[in-house]
Phi, psi and omega in degrees: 000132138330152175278333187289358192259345193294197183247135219307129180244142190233173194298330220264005202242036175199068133218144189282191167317177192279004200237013204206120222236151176219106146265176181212025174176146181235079179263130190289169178008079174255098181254062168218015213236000191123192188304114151122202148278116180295149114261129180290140109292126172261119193267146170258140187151148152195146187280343197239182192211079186281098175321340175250035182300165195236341179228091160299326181285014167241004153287332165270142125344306175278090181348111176259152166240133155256189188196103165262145191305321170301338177236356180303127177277344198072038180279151156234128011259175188251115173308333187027062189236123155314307198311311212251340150008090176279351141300345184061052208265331188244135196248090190262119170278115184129090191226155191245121171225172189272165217263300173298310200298285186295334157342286188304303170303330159282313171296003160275329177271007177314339187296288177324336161299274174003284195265016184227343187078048156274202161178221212239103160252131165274132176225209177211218025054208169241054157006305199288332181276018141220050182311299182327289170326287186324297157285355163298297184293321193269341166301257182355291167331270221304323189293308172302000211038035174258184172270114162296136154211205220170127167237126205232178160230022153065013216232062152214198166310147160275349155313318188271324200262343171307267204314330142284319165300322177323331193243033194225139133292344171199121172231127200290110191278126207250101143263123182279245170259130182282000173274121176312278208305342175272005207235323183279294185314318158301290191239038171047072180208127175298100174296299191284007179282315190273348170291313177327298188283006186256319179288296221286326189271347114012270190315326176290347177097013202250133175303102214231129182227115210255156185232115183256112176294125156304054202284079186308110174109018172214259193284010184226006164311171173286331177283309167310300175323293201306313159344297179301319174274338172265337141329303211257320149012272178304324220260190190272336216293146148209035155240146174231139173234158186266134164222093173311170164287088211232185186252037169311317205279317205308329157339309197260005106341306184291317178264015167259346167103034211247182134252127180282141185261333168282359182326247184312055200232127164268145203280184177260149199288188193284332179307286180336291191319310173308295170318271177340314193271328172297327148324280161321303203290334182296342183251009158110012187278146167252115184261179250151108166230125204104014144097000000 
């Protein structure tokens, strides 16, 4: 099976017990994630199937094994057991951890918060499809004083998405494509739901940072920028960040056995990139490129 073939996953499907999270990377000094120094947590899951995703391994839902080749002994016979694996050539994606686990893993890098106005961000994936986990967790941070955020595409109930935003000093908001009937055929996501839900948490006073990925032929057409600024227009928001397009992810295709549909898709030159923010900045935007 293909990654493009798996099967349609909704926001509403992937929690575990109340005390227990499924991720699949915990990344340290991270400064492209919100304010200061980071550490990311990648939530595993995701309801939509953005052809230019950069992390194929948070789409399922599910705990994976892979096999990279470069470390393969070739044994016979081969267990194809991560567990027993002596090379460690099989790979397991995907892990279940408690609420105290994770507290602590994160809570290693508090000096770095501390001294830099950094903190914690959640991403995926989808964050929203273990929201319950989630908002659990950053309350506790938030208990702790640290700095929160949340990286989302906003496309589940606001029953799941308030109450976590509630518990973010920043949540970084994703508008993909701003055409409904083009946004459900692609990359499978209810555009006015994420617009709804993007005005209410606004209407709430919660720091909201909207983020446009730069995609050629989808999201960096001329017509969607400009969409995107007339959206964002009424509201008080006047920062945007740009996140180009880039081909980091086609590896981790090969190796889950997927194809990137994007192979021949070119990032956008420095040029592209100067339009696009100059635009914005002509409405009156402070741009930010690269997240």
């Amino acid at each position: 099976m293909t990654l493009s073939a798996a099967p349609r996953i909704t926001c509403e499907v992937l929690e575990t017990r109340a005390d227990t999270a499924r991720i699949f990377n915990i990344q340290r000094y991270s400064l492209n994630d919100g304010q200061g120094i980071r550490t990311v947590v990648f939530f595993k899951g995701c309801p939509h199937r953005c052809p230019w995703c950069a992390n194929p391994e948070s789409l399922s839902p599910a705990i994976q094994t892979v096999r990279r080749e470069s470390k393969c002994l070739h044994c016979a016979p081969c267990l194809r057991d991560a567990d027993e694996c002596p090379s460690g050539a099989f790979e397991r994606i995907g892990r279940d951890i408690t609420l105290e686990q994770l507290e602590r893993e994160v809570l290693k890098d508090e000096i770095f918060y501390r001294t830099s106005g950094g903190g914690v961000t959640l991403s995926g994936g989808e964050v929203l499809m273990q929201a319950g986990f989630a908002t659990r967790f950053l309350k506790r941070l938030r208990q702790a004083g640290l700095h929160t955020a949340i990286e989302t595409a906003g496309d589940a109930p606001l029953s799941r998405l308030l109450p976590l935003a509630q518990q973010c000093d920043e949540v970084l908001f994703d508008l993909k494509i701003m055409d409904p009937a083009r946004a459900q055929a692609v990359v499978k996501m209810d555009q006015p739901r994420v617009m709804e839900n993007f005005l209410a948490l606004v209407r709430e006073g919660i720091n909201v940072i909207p983020r446009l990925p730069l995609i050629p032929g989808f999201t960096q057409e001329e017509e969607n920028v400009r969409q995107v600024l007339a959206f964002l227009a009424p509201t008080s928001i006047r920062e945007l960040h740009l996140l180009p397009f880039h081909q980091y992810g086609e590896p981790k295709y090969r190796l889950l056995g997927g194809e990137w549909a994007m192979k021949a898709c070119v990032p956008p030159t420095a040029e592209e990139i100067a339009r696009v923010r100059s635009k914005a900045e002509a409405e009156g935007f402070h741009v930010t490129t690269g997240g």
